[in-house]
C-alpha positions in Angstrom: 14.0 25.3 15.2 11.4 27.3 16.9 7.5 27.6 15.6 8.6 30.9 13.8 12.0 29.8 11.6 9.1 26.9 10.8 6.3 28.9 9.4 9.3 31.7 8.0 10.1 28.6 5.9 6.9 27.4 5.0 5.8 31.7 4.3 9.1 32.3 2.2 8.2 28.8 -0.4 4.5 29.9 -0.8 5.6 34.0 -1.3 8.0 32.5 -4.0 5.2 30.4 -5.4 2.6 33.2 -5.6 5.1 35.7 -7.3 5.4 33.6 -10.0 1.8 32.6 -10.1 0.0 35.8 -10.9 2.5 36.5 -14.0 1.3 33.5 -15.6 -2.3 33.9 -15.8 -1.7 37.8 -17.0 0.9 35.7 -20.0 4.3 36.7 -18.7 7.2 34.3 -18.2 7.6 32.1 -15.3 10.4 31.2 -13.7 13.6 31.0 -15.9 16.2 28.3 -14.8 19.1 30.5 -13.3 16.1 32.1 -11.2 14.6 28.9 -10.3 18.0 27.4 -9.3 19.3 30.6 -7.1 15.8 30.3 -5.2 16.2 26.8 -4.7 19.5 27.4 -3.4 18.6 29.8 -1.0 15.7 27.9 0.6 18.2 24.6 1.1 21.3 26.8 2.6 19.0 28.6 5.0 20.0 27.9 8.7 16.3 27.2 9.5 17.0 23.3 7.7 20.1 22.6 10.3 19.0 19.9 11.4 17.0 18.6 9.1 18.0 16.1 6.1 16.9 16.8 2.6 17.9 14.7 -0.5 16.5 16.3 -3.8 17.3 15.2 -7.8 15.3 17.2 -10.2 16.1 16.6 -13.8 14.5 16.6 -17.4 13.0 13.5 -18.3 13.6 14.3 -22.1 17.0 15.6 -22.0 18.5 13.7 -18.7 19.8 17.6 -17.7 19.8 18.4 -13.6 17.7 21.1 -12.9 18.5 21.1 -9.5 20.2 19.1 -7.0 20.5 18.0 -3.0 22.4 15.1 -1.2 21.1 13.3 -4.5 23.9 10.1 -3.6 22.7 10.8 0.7 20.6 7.9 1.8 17.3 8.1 3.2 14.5 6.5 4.9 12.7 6.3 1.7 8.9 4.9 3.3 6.6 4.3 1.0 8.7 5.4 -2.4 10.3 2.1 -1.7 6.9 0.9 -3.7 8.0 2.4 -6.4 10.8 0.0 -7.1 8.8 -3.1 -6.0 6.0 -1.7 -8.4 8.4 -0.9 -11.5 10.4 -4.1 -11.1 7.1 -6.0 -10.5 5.9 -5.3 -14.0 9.1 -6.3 -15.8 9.7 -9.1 -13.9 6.0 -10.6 -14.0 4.2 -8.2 -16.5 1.2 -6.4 -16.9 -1.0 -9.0 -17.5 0.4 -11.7 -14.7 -2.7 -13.0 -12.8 -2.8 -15.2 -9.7 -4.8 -18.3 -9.8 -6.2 -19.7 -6.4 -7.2 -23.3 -6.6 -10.1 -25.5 -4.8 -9.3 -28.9 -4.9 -11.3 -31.9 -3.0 -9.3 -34.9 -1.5 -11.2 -37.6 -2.0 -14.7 -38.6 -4.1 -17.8 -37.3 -4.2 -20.3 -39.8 -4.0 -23.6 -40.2 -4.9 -25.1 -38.7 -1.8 -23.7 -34.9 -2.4 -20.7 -36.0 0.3 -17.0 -35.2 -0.4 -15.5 -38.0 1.0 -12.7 -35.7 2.4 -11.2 -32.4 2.7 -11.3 -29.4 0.9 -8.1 -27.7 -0.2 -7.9 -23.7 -1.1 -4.0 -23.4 -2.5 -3.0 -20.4 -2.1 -0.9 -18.5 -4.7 -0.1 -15.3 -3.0 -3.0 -13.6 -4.1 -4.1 -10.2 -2.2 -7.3 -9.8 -4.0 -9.6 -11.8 -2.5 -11.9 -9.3 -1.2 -14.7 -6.9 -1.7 -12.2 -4.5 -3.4 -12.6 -5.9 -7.1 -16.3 -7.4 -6.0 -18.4 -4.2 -5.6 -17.3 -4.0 -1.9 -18.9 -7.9 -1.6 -16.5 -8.9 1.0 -17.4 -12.9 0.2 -18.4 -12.3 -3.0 -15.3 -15.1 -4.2 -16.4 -17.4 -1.4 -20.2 -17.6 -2.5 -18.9 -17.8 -6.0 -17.0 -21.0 -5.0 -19.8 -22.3 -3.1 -22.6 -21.9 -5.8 -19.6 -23.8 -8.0 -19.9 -27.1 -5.2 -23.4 -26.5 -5.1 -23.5 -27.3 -8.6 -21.3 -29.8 -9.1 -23.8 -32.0 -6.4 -21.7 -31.2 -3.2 -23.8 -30.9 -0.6 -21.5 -32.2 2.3 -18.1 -31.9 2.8 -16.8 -35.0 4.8 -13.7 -33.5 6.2 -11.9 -30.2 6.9 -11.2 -27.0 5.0 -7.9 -26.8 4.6 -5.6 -23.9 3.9 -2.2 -24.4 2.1 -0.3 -20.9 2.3 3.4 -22.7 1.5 3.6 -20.8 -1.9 5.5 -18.3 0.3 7.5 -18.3 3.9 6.0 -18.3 7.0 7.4 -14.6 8.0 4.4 -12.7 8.1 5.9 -9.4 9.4 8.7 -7.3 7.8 11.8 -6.9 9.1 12.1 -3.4 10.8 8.5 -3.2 11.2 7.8 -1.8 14.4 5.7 -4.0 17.0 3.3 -1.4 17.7 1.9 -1.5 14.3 0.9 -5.3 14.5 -2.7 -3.9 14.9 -2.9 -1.5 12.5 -5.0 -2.4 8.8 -1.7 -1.2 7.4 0.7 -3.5 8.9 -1.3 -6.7 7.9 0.8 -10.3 8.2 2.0 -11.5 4.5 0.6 -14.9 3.8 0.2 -16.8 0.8 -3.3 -17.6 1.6 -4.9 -14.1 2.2 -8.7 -12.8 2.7 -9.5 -9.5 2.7 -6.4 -7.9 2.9 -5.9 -9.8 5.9 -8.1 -7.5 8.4 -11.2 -7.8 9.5 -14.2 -4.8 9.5 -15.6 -2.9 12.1 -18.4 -1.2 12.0 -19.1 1.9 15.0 -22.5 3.0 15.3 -22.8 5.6 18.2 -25.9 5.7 20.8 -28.3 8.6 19.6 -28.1 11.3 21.5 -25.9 9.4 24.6 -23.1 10.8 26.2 -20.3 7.8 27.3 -22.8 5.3 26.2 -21.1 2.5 25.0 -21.1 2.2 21.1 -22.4 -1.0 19.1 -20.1 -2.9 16.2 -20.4 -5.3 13.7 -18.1 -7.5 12.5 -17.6 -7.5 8.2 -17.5 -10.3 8.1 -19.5 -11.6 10.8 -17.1 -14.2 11.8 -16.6 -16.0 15.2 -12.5 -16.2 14.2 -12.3 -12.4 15.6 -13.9 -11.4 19.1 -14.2 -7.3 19.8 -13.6 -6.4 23.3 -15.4 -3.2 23.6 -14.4 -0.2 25.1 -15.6 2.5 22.5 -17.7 5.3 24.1 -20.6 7.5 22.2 -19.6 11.5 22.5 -21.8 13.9 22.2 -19.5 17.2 22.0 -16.1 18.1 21.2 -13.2 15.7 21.7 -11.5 12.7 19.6 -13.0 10.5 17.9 -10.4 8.2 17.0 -10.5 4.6 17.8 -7.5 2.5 19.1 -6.6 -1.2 18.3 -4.8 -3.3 20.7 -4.5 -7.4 19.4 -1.8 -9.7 21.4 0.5 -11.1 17.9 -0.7 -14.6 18.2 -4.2 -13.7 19.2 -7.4 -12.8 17.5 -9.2 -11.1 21.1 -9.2 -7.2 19.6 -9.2 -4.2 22.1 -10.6 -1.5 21.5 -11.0 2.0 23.2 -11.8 5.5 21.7 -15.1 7.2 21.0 -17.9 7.2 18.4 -19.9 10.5 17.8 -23.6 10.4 18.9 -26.0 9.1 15.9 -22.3 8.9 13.9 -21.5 5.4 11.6 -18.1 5.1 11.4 -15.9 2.0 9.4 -12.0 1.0 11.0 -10.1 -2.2 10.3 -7.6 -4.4 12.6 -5.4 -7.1 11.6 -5.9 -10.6 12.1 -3.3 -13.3 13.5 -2.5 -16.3 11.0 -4.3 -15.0 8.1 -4.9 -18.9 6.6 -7.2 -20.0 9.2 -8.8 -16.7 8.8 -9.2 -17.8 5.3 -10.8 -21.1 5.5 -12.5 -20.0 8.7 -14.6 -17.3 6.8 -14.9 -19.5 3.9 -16.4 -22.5 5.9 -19.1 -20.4 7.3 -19.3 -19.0 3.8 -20.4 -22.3 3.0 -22.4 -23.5 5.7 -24.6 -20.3 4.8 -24.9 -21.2 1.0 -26.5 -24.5 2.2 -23.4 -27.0 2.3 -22.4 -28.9 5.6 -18.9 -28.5 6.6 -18.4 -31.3 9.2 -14.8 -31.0 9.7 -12.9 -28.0 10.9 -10.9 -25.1 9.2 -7.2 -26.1 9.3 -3.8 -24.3 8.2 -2.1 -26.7 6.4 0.9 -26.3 9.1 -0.8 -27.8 11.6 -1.1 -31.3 9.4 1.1 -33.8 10.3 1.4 -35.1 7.1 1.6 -32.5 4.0 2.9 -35.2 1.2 -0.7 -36.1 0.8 -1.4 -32.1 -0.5 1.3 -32.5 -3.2 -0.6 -35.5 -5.0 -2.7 -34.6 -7.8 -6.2 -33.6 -6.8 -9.5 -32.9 -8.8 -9.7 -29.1 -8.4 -13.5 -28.5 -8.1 -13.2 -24.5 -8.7 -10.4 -21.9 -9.0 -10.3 -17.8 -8.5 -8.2 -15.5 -10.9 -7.4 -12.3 -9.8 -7.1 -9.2 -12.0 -4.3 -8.1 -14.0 -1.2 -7.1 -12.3 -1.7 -4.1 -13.9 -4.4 -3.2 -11.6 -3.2 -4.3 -8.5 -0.3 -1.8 -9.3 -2.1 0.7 -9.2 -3.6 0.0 -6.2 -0.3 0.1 -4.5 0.9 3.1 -6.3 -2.1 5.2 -6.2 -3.4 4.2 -2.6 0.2 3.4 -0.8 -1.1 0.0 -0.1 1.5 -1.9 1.7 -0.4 -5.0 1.9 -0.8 -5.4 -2.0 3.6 -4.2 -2.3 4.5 -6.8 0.0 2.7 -9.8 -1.5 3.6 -8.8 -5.1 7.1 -8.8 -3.5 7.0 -12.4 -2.4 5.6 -13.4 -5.5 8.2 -11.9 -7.2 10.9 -13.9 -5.0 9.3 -17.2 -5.8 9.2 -16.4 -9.6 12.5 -15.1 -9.8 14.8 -16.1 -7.0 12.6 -19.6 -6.6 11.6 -18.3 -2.9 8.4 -16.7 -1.8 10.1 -14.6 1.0 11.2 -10.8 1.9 14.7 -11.8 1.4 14.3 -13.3 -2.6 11.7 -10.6 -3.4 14.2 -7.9 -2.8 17.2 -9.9 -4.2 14.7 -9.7 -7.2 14.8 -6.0 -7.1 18.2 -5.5 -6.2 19.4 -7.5 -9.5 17.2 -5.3 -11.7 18.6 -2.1 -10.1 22.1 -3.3 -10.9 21.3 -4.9 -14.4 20.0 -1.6 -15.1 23.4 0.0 -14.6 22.3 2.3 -11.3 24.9 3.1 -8.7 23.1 0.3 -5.8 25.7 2.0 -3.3 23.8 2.5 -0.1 20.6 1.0 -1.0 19.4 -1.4 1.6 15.8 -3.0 0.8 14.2 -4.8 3.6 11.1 -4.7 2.5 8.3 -3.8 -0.5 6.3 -1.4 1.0 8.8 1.2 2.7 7.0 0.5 6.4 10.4 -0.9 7.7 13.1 1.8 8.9 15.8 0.0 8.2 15.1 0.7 3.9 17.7 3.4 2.6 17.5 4.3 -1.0 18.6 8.1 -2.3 17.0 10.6 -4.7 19.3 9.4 -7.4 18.5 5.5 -7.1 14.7 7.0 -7.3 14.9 9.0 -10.3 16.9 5.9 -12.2 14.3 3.5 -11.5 11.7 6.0 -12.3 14.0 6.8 -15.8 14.2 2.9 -16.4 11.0 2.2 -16.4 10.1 5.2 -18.7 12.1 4.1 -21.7 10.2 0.4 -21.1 6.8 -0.7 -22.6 5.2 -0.1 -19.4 5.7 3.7 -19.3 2.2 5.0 -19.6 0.9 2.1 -17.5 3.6 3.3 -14.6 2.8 7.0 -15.0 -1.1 6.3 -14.3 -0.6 4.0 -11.6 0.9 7.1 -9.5 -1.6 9.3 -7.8 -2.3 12.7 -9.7 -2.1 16.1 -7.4 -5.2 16.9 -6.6 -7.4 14.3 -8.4 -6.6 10.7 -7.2 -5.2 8.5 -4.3 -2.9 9.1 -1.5 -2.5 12.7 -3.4 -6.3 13.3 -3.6 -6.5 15.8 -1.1 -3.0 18.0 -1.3 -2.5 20.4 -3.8 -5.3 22.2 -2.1 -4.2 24.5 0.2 -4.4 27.5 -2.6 -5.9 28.1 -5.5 -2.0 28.7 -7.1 -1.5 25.1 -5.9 -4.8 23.6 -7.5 -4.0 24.9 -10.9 -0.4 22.7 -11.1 -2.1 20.1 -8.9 -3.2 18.0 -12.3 0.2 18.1 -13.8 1.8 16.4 -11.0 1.8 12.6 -11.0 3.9 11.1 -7.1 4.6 8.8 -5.2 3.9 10.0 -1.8 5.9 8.4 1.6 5.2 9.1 4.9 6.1 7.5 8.2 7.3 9.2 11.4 9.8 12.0 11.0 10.1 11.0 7.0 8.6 12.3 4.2 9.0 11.7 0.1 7.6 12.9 -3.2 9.0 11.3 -6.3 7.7 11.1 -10.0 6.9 13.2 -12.7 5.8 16.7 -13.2 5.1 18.6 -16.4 6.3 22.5 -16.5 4.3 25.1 -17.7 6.9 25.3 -20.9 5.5 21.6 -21.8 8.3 19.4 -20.5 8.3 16.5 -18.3 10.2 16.4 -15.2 11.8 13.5 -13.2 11.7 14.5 -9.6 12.6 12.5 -5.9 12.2 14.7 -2.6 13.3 13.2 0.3 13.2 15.0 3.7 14.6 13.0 7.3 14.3 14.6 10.9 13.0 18.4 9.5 11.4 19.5 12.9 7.9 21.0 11.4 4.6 19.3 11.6 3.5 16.7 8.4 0.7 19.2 7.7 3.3 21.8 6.7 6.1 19.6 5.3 4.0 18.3 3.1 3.0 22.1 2.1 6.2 22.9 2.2 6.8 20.1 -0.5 4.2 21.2 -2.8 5.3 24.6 -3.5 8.9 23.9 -4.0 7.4 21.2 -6.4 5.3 24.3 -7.1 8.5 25.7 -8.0 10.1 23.8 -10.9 6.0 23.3 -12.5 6.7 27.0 -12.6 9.7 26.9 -14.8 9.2 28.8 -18.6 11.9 27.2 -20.7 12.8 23.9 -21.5 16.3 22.2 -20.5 
């Protein structure tokens, strides 16, 4: 497919879009169905999509009628619409209001010098919240809460180590199918029951003032010795990229990093860190030491103790952390495609339902609800929660049921607003915009978005310009144009059906 057949396609889904556009400000009728059906048609049969993949289900979310349909039983690589099954079954299976609970526990006394004749224990539950993102962007806002808690209580001194027991889930921190070129990347962070700021660390880029190849400054957020920055980031005057690029061995916490800063130019990235426990208690022990309270021993991962009987004795918890509703944390993975928040409410699922904090129990979990729900599961292959893994498959119609299921269920309102709104909020804030036609339906599109290489999705609800709400899954594999216009592409067929004038 050459650059012309691409933008012909592109042209001929916007030209359909604004000749139904002006007619509706001036009053007249939209599209009617046989119209909107026969120009659907004709953009799927046109020669240009040869060898490209679409899957598309669009059907009436009131009536259950197909509008329009496209290799709706095909499988695809679904990306990040696989959230929406972790997110939908999540809710069901654990409910709205389902809260982690992170416990601090001391193993041994206090005595009557401040000293906790022991270790501290943090036992973990799986929770990915403990960060600045519910604290006003305090990153140890949880760990000075903690501390002042100690503080308190008379601790002063704490004997032994800080220990960190993560065995709430597995010890596979990677999904399978995840490509080892991501292991850097903020959005390919390790899964660990213990977790601390979604297992990355900060970096702020501050480029020299008016140098050209001057090396750039950082800070760490935190400042923590657990992560060391090797420093090959460059301040750029003129012209050029910008972008930084993160290179961390998988067992090692020595970053390298290369790129460019802009002169005078501020500038915020995040990398993942190895074994996210010990980046836990690490943090949290020179959380402590700060607030005033002498950590004598060393931060420890529980794994690394040769004896863990002695953790599964009851111990005086000293202070405890509980996260928001799951209600919230939905949303966050809905509206901002956060794969770190899917993945641990995946594994949490597994161990409340299948008994087994892993990948493997978390989508048994999902897989049992699909089929208890009565959905054809033939194709569908879940390897993970967040859709980052290529070897997920799921088609249009396995989308659309789940998204129907969870409709008719008590958590329908709760689900729509967790999805990103065209136009206005999350990983859809800033599409929708490429004309004014495509502002004015933005609003009454709520998505899942999905992207990663050479795959692309779209699935939720719209609402038609005749008042009805519509159940939608896109899927596109392999189409040979750039994301920029597949995703444009998208919105006006999208576009489309918003367009359509009576109700089916």
């Amino acid at each position: 497919m050459n650059r012309g057949q691409i933008l012909m396609m592109v042209v001929a889904a916007m030209l359909l879009f604004s000749c139904s556009g002006p007619s509706v400000h001036r009053g007249q009728a939209a599209f009617p169905l046989m119209d909107l059906r026969g120009q659907l048609e004709a953009l799927f049969a046109d020669p240009a999509f040869g060898n490209a993949f679409w899957g598309v289900l669009i059907q009436s979310a009131e009536t259950g009628e197909v509008i329009f349909e496209c290799n709706q039983n095909k499988c695809f690589v679904p990306a990040s619409n696989m959230k929406l099954f972790t997110s939908a079954v999540g809710l069901l299976k654990l409910g709205p209001e389902y809260r982690y609970h992170t416990e601090v526990y001391g193993l041994g006394e206090v005595d009557g010098e401040g000293t906790l004749q022991g270790s501290l224990v943090i036992r973990g539950s799986g929770d990915p919240t403990i960060s600045g993102r519910f604290n006003g962007g305090r990153i140890t806002a949880i760990f000075q809460t903690w501390a002042e808690s100690l503080l308190t209580q008379g601790v002063r001194t704490i004997a032994g180590d800080v220990i960190g027991d993560d065995d709430i889930f597995d010890d596979q921190l990677l999904g399978q199918g995840w490509a080892w070129d991501y292991q850097t990347d903020w959005y390919a962070a390790q899964i660990s029951g213990l977790s601390f700021n979604d297992n990355c660390v900060d970096v702020c880029w501050r480029g020299a003032n008016g140098g050209n190849h001057k090396p750039a400054s950082f800070e760490l957020i935190p400042p923590t010795e657990y992560v060391q920055i090797v420093n090959f980031v460059t301040t750029a005057r003129n012209g050029g990229s910008h972008e930084r690029y993160y290179y961390r061995p998988a067992d090692r916490n020595v970053v390298t990093v290369r790129g460019r800063v802009a002169s005078g130019e501020e500038v915020f990235d995040s990398a993942t860190v190895a074994n996210p426990t010990l980046y836990f208690v690490t943090v949290l022990a020179e959380t402590l030491r700060e607030s005033g309270i002498e950590v004598i021993g060393a931060p420890r991962d529980i794994d690394d103790m040769p004896d863990k009987t002695v953790f599964r004795q009851s111990l005086e918890r000293l202070t405890n952390y509980e996260s928001p509703p799951l209600s919230q944390l939905v949303a966050v993975v809905n509206r901002n495609s956060q794969n770190f928040f899917a993945e641990q409410i995946l594994k949490t699922m597994g161990k409340h339902v299948e008994g087994e904090g892993s990948f493997a129990a978390g989508t048994r979990a999902i897989r049992r609800y699909v089929e208890a729900m009565g959905i054809d599961c033939r194709g569908l292959v879940l390897a993970d929660g967040s859709g980052l893994s290529r070897l997920n498959r799921a088609t249009p119609a396995q989308l659309v049921a789940v998204l129907q299921a969870v409709d008719r269920g008590p958590d329908a309102a709760l689900f729509r607003e967790s999805l990103p709104q065209g136009g206005q909020t999350g990983s859809l804030r800033k599409r929708f915009d490429d004309d004014a036609q495509l502002r004015e339906i933005g609003p009454r599109v709520r998505a899942k978005t999905g992207f990663i290489y050479g795959c692309h999705a779209l699935s939720g609800w719209l609402e038609t310009r005749a008042g009805q709400s519509i159940c939608f899954s896109i899927l596109c594999n392999d189409l040979a144009m750039t994301n920029t216009q597949t995703k444009l592409f998208i919105e006006h067929l999208v576009a489309l059906v918003v367009d359509l004038r009576e109700k089916v």
